[in-house]
KETINU-996962 format. One line per field, with one value per atom (N, C-alpha, C, CB): residue number from 1; chain; x, y, z. Coordinates in steps of 0.1 Angstrom, whole numbers. Each point is the difference from the previous one (the first is absolute). Glycine has a CB too. Layout:
k = NUM ...
c = A ...
u = X ...
v = Y ...
w = Z ...
END
This chain:
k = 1 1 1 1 2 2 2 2 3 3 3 3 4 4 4 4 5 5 5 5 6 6 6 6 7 7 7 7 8 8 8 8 9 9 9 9 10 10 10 10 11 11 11 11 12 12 12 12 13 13 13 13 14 14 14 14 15 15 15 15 16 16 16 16 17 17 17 17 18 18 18 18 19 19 19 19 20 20 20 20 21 21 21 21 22 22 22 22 23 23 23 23 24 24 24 24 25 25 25 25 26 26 26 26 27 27 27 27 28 28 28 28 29 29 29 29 30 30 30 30 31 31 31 31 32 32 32 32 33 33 33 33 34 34 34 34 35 35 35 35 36 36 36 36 37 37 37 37 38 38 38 38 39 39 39 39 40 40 40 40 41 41 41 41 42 42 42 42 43 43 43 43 44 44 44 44 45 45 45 45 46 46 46 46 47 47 47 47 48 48 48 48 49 49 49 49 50 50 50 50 51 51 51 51 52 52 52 52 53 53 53 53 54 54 54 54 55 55 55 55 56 56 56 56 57 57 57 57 58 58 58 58 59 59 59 59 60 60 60 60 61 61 61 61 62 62 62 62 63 63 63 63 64 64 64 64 65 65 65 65 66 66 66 66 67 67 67 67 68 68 68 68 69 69 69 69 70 70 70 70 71 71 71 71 72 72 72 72 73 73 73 73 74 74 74 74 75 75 75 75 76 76 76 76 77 77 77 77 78 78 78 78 79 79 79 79 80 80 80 80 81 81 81 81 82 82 82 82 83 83 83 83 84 84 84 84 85 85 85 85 86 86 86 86 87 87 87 87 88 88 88 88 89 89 89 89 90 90 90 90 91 91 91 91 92 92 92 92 93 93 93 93 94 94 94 94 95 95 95 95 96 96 96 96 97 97 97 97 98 98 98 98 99 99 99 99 100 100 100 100 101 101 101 101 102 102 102 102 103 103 103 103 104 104 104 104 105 105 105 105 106 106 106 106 107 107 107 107 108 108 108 108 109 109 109 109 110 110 110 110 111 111 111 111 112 112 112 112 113 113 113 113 114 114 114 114 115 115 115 115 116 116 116 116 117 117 117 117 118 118 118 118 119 119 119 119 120 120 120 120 121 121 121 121 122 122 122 122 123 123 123 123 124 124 124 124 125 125 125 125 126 126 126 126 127 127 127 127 128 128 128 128 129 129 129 129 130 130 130 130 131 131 131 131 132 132 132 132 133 133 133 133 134 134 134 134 135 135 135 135 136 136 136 136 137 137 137 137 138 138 138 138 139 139 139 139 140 140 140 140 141 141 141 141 142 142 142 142 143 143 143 143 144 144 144 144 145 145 145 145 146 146 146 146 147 147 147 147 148 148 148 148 149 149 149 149 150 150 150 150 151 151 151 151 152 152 152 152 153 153 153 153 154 154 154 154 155 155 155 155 156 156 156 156 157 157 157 157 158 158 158 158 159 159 159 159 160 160 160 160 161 161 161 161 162 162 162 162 163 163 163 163 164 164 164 164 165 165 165 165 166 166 166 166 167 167 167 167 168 168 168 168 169 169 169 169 170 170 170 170 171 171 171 171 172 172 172 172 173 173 173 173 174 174 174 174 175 175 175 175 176 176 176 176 177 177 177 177 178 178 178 178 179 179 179 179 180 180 180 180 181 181 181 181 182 182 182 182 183 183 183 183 184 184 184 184 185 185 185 185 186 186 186 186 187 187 187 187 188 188 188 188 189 189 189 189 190 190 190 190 191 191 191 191 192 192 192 192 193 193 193 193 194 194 194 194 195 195 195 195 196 196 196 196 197 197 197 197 198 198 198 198 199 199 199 199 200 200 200 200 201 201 201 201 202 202 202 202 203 203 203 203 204 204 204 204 205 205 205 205 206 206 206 206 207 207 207 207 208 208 208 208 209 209 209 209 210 210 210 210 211 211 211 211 212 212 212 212 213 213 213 213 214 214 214 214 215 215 215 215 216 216 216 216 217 217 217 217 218 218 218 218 219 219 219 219 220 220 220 220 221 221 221 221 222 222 222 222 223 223 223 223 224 224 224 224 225 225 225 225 226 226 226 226 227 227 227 227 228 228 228 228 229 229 229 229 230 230 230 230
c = A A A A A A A A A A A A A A A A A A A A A A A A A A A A A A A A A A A A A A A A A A A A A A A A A A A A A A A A A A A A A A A A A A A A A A A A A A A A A A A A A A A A A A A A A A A A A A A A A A A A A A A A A A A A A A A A A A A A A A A A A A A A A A A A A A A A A A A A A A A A A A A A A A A A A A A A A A A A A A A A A A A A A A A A A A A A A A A A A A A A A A A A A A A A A A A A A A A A A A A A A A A A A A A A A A A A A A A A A A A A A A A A A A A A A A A A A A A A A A A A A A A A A A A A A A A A A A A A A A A A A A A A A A A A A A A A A A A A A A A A A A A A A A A A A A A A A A A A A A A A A A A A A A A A A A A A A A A A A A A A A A A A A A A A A A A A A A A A A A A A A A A A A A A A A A A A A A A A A A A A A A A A A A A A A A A A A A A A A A A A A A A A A A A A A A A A A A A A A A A A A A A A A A A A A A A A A A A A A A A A A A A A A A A A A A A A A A A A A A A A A A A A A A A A A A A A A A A A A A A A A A A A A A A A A A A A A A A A A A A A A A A A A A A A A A A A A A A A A A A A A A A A A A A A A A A A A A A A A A A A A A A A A A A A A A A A A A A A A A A A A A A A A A A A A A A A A A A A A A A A A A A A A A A A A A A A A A A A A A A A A A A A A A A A A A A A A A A A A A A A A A A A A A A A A A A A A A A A A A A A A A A A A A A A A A A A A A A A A A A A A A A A A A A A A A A A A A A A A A A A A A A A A A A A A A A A A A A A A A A A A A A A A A A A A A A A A A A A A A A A A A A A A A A A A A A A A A A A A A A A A A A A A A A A A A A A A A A A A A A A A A A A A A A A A A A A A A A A A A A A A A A A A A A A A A A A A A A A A A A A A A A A A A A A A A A A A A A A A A A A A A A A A A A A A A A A A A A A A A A A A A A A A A A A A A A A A A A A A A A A A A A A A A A A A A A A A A A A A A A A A A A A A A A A A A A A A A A A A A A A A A A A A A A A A A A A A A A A A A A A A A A A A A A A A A A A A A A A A A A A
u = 8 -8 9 -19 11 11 2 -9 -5 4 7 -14 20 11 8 -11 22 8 11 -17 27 14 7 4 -2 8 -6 9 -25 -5 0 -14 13 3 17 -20 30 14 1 7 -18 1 -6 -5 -3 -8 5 -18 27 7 4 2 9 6 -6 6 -18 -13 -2 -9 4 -9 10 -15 25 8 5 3 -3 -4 -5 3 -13 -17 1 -19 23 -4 8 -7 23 8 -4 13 -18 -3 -20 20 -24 -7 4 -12 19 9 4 8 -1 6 -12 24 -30 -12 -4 -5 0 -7 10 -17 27 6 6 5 -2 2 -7 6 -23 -11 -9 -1 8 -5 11 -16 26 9 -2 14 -15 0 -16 21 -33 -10 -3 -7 15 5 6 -3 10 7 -6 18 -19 -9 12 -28 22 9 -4 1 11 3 -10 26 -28 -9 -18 20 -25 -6 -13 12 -9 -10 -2 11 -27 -5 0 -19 20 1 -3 -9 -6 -9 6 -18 23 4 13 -13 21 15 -2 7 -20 -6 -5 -5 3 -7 9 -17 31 13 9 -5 7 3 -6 4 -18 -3 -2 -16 14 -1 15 -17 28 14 3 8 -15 -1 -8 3 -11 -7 -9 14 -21 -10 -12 17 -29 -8 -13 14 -16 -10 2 -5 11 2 -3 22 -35 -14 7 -25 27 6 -15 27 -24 -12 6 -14 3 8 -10 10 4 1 0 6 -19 1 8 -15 17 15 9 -3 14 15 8 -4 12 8 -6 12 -24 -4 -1 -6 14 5 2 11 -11 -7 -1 -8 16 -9 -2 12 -27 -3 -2 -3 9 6 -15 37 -49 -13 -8 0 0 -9 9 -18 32 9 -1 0 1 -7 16 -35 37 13 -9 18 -18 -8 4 -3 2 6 -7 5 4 -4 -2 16 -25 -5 12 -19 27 13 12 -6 4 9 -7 15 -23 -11 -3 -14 16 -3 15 -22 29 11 12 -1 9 9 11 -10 13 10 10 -17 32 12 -3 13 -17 -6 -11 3 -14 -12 7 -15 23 8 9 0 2 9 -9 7 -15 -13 -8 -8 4 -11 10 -17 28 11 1 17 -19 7 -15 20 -32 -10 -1 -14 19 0 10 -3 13 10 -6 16 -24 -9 -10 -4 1 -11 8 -16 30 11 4 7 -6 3 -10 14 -29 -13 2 -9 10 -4 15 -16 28 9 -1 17 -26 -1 14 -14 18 10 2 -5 9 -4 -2 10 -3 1 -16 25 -27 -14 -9 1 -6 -6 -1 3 10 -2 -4 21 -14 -8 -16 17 -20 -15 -7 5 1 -6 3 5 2 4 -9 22 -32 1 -20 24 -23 -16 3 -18 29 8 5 13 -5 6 -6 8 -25 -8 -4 -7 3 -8 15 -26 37 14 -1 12 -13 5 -11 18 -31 -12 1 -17 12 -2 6 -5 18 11 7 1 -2 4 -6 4 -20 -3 -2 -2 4 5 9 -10 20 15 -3 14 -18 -1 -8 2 -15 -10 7 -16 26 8 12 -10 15 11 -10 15 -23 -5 -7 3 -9 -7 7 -23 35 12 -2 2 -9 3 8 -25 35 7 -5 12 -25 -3 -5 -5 -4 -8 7 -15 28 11 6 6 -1 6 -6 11 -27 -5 -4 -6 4 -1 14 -16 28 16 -1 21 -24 -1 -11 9 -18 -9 9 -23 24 8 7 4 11 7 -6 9 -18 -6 1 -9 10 -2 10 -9 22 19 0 13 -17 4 -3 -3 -10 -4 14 -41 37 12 14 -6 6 12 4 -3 -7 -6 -3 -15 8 -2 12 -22 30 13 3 5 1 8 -11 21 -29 -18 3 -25 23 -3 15 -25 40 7 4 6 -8 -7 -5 -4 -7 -4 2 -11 17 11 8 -3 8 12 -6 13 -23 -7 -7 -4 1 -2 6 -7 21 11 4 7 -8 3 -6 -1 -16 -11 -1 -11 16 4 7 -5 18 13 -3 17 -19 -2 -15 14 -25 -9 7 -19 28 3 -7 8 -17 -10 9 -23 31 5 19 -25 28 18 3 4 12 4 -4 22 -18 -8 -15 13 -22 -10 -4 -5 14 2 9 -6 12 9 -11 21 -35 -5 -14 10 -11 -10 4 -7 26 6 -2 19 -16 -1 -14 14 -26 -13 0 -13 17 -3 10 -10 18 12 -8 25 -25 -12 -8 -3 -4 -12 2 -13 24 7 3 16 -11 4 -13 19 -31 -13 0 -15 18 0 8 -5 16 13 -1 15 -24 -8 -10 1 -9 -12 4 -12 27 8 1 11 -3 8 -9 19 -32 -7 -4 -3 -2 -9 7 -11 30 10 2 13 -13 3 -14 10 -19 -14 4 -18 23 0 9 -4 15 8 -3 12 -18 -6 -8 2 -14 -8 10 -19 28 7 14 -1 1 7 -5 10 -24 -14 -4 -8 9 -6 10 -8 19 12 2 9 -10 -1 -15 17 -24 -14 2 -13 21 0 12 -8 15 7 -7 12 -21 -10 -8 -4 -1 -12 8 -19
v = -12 12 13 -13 21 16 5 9 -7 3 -4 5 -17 -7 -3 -10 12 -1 9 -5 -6 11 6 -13 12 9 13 -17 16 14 9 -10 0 11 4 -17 9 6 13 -22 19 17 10 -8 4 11 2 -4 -5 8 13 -16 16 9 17 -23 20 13 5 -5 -7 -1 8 -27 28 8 7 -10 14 18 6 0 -7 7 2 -15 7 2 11 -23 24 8 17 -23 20 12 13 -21 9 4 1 -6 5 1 12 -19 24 17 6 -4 0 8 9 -17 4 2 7 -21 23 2 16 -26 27 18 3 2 -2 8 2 -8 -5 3 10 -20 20 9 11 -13 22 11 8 -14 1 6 7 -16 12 9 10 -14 19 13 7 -6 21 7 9 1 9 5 17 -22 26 12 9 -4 -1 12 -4 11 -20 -6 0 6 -10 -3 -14 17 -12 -20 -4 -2 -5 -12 9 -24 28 7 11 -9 19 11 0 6 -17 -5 1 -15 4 -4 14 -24 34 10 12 -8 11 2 -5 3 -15 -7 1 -12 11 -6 18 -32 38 19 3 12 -21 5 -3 4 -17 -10 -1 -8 25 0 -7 6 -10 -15 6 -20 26 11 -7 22 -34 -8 -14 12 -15 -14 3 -7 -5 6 -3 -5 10 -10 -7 16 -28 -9 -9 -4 -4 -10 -11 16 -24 -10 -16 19 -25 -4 -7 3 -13 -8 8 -14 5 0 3 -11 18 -3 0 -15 21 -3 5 -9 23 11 -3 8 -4 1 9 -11 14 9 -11 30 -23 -3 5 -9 0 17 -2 2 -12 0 15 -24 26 9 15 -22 17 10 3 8 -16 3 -5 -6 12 -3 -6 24 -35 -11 0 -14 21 4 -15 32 -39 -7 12 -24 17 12 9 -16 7 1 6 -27 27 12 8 -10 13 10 13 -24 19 4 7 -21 8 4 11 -31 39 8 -6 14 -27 -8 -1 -12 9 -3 -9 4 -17 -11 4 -15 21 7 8 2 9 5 -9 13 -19 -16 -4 -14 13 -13 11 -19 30 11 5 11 -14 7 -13 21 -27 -14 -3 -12 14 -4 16 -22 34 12 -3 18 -27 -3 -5 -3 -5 -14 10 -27 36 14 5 10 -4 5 -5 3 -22 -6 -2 -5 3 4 10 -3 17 11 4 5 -17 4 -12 13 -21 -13 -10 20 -22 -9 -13 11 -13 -12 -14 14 -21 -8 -4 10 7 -4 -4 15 -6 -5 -19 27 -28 -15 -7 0 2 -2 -3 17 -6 1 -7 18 -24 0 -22 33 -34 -16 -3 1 10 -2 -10 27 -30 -8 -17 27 -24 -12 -9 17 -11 -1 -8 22 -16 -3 -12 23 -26 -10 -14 19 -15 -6 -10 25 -14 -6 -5 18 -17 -6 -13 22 -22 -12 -8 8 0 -4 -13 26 -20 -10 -15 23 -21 -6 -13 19 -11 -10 -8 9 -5 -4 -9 21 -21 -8 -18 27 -19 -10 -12 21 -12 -5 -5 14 -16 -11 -11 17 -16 -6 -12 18 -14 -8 -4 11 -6 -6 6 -23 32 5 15 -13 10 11 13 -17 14 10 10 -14 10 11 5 -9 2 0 17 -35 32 8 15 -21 20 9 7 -11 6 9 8 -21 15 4 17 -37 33 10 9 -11 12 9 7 -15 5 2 9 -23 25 3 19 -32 35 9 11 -16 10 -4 7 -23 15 2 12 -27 29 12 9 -8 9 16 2 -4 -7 3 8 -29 19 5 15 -22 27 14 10 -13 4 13 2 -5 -3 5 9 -12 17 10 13 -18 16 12 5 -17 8 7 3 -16 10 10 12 -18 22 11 9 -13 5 12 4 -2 -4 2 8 -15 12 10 18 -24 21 14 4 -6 -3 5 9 -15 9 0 17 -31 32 11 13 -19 17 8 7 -14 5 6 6 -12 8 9 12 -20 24 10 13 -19 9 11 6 -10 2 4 -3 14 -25 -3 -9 1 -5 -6 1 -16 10 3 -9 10 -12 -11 -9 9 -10 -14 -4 6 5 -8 -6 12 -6 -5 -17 27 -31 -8 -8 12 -10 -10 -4 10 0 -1 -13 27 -26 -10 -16 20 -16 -12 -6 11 -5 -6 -4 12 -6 -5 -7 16 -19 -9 -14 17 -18 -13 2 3 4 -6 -3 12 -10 -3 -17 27 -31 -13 -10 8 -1 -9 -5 12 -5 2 -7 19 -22 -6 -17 24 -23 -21 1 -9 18 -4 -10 24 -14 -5 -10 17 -20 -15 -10 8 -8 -7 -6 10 1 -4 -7 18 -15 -5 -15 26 -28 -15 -10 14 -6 -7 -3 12 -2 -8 -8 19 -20 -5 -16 22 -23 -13 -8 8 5 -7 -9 24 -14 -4 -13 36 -38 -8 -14 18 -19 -7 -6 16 -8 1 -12 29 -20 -8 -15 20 -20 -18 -6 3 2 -4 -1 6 0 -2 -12 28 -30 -14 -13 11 -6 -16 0 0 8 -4 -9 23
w = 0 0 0 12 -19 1 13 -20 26 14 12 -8 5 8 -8 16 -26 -8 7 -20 25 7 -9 18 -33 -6 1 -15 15 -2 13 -19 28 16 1 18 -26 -4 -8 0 -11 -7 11 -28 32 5 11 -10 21 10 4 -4 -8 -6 1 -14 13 -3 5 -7 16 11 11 -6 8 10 -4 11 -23 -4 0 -5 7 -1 16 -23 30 14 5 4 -7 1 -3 -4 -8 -6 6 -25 32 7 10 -10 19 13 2 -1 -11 -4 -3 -11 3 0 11 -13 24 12 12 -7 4 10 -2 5 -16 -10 5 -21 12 2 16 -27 38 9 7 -2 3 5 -4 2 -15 -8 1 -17 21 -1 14 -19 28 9 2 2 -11 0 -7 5 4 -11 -4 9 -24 -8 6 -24 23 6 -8 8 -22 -1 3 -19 26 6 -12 26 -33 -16 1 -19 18 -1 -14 20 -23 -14 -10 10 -6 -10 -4 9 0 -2 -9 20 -12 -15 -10 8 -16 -8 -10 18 -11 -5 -7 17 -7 -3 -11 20 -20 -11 -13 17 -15 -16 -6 4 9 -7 -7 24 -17 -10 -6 8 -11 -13 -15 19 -12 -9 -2 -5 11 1 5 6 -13 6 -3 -3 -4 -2 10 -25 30 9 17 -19 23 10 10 -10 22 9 8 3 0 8 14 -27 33 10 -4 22 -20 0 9 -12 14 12 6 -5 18 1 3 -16 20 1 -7 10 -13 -15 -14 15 -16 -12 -10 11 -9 -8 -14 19 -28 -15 -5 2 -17 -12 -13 7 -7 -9 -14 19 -29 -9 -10 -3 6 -8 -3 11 6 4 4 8 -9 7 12 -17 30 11 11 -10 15 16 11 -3 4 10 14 -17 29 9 10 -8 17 15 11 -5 14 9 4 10 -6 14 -13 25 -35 -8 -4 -6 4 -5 14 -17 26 13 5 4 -3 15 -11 23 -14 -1 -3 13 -15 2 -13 17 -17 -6 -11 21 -14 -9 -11 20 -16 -6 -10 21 -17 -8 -17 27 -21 -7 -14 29 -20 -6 -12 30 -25 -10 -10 19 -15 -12 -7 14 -15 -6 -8 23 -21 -7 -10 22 -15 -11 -16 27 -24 -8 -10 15 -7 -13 -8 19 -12 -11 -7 14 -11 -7 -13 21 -18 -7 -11 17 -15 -4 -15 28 -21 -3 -14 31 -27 -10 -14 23 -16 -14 2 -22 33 6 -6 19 -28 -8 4 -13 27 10 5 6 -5 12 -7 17 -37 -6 -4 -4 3 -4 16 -24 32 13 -3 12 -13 -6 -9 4 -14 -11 7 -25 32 9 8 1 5 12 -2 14 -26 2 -6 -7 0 -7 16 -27 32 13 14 -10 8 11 -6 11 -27 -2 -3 -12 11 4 14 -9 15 16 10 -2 -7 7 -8 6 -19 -11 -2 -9 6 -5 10 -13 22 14 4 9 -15 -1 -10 12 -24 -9 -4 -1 8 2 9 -4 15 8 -3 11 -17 -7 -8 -3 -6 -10 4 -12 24 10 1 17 -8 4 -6 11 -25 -2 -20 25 -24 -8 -13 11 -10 -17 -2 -6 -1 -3 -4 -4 -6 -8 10 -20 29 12 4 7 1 10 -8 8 -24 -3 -2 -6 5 -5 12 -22 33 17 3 13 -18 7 -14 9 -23 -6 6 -18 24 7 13 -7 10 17 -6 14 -25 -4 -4 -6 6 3 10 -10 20 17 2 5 -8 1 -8 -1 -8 -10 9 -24 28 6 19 -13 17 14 -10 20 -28 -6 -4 -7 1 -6 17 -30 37 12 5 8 -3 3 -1 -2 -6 -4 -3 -9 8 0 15 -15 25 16 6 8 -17 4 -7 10 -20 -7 6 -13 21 6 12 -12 24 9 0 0 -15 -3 -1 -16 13 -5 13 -27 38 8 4 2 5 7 -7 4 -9 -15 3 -20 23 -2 11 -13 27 14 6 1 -11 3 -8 4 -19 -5 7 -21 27 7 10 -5 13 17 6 -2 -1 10 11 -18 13 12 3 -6 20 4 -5 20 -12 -13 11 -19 34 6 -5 21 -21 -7 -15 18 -27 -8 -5 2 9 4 4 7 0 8 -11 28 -40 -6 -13 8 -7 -10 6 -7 19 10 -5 22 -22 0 -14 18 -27 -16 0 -12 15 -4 5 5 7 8 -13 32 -35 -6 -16 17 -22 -16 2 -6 22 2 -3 20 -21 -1 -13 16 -25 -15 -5 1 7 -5 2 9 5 4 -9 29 -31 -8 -14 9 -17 -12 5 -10 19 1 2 9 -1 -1 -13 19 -24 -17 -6 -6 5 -10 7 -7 17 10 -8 34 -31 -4 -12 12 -20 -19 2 -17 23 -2 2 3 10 4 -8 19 -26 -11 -14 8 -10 -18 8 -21 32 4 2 8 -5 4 -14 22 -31 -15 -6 -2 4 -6 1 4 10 4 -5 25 -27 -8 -8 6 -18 -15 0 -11 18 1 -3 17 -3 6 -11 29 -43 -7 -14 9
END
């Protein structure tokens, strides 16, 4: 069976304590930093409003966003998706986090060519890593190559977009990091502590990749010894 198959708990190890790792930094940045407030004592929203006014960005809504962490733009509707607790608090992190989703409007607003293909993956990607997984699986299991191969190409979908966000959300990190130092909204310690939270949170991006790539890899490794046995 797939779900007890120890090569595949070998790929996925690997992931699996990145992923955990990378949520660890997560939680431990943004809880430290969402504690310090910023000297010029601006909540999320008000960052958010600073930013995208020097950016030129005079049509993009700011809103909240329910949850934890669940910060977002969305470049459909043009909208900066704020969580309560950055939308609200005065905080370093908050700071971090609203500059980092203003980047992705930046990036938006300049036709970034990354984020579009981003975009144009990201329905391929979902029907990838739902289906696709599935049929790959179907297709071990029940010995036919053809399914097996035609789920790992969906999946393959999946890998492409991690692959493509990468280098999108440090993009815009970078432009964060950028957007803060050139307003003055912030010193250089809090600018230091805002790197700290996006850095933690680029590491999510970085297990999400390895996971997807471990997963293909297990699939066309799984495949391979199937096209042997037929």
């Amino acid at each position: 069976m797939f779900f007890f198959d120890p090569l595949y708990f070998l790929f996925a190890l690997p992931a699996l304590l990145a992923m955990c790792y990378a949520q660890w930094r997560v939680r431990s940045a943004y809880g430290k930093y969402s504690q310090v407030r910023n000297t010029r004592n601006a909540t999320g929203a008000e960052v958010a409003r600073v930013l995208l006014q020097s950016s030129g960005l005079h049509d993009v809504q700011i809103g909240v966003s329910q949850g934890q962490l669940t910060d977002h733009y969305n470049p459909w509707d043009k909208s900066l998706n704020l969580s309560p607790d950055v939308y609200q608090r005065p905080s370093v992190a908050a700071m971090g986090i609203v500059a980092h989703e203003v980047g992705h409007a930046v990036q938006d607003a300049q036709g970034y060519a990354l984020m579009r293909v981003r975009g144009a993956l990201a329905m391929p990607a979902n029907l990838g890593s739902n289906l696709g997984v599935w049929l790959a699986v179907i297709g071990v299991l029940v010995q036919s190559s053809g399914v097996a191969w035609l789920g790992i190409l969906l999946f393959s979908a999946a890998v492409l977009f991690t692959l493509v966000t990468l280098p999108v959300e440090l993009d815009a990190s970078n432009r964060a990091l950028a957007m803060l130092t050139n307003t003055g909204l912030v010193t250089v310690e809090e600018r230091n502590g805002a790197k700290s939270v996006l850095q933690a949170a680029s590491l999510t991006y970085v297990a999400a990749l390895l996971q997807s790539v471990m997963t293909l890899l297990y699939f066309v490794i799984r495949l391979g010894g199937l096209g042997r046995d037929e």
